[in-house]
C-alpha positions in Angstrom: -21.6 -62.4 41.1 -22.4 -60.2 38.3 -26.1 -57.8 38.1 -28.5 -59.4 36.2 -29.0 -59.0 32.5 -31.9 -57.4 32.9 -30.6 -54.8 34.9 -27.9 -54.0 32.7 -30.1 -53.6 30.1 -31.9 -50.9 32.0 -29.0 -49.4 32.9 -28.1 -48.6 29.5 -31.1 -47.7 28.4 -31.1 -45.1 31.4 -27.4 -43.9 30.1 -28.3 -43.4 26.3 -31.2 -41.5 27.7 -28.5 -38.9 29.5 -26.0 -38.3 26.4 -25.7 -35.0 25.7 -22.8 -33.7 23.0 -20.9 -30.3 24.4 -19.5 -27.9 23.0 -16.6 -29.3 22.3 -18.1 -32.3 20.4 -17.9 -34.8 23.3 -20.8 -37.2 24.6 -20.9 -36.0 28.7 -22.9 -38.6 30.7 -23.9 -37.9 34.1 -21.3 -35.2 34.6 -18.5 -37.5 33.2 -17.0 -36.5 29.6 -16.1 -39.0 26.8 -14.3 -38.2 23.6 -17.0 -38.8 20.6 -15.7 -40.4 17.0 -17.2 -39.8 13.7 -16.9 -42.1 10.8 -18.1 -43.4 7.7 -20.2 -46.9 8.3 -21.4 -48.5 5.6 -22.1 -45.2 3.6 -23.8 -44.1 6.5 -22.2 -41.0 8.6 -22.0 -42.7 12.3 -20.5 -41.1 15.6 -19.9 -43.7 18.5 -18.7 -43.5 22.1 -16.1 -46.4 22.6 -16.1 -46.7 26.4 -19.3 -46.9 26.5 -19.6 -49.3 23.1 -22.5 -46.6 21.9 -23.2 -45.8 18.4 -25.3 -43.2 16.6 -26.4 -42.5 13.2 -28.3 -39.5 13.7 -26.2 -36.7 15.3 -27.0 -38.2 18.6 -30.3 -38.2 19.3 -30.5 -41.6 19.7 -27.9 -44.0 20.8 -28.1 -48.1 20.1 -25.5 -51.2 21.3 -22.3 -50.9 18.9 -22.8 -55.0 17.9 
């Protein structure tokens, strides 16, 4: 049986609220490091985490749902 929706939503809230990008450009949440992709989204300079399916249009300082 999977958690309920409500509770994954929480606990992605609660991860987005824990990125923080390293030195070495990667996204390290909760002492674990992922690799962090720029790009070019519709004319708009994005960065995203993949495992985590996390996007950001700001540099990071705030994450959203990639959709």
């Amino acid at each position: 049986m999977s958690p309920p929706l409500w509770y994954i939503r929480r606990m992605i809230i609660n991860v987005m609220k824990d990125i923080e990008l390293n030195e070495n450009g990667n996204a390290v949440v909760n002492g674990t490091e992922y690799e962090v992709r720029g790009f070019d989204y519709a004319g708009q300079e994005a960065i995203c985490i993949h495992e985590l399916d996390l996007i950001s249009y700001d540099d990071g300082k705030s994450w959203q749902d990639m959709e």
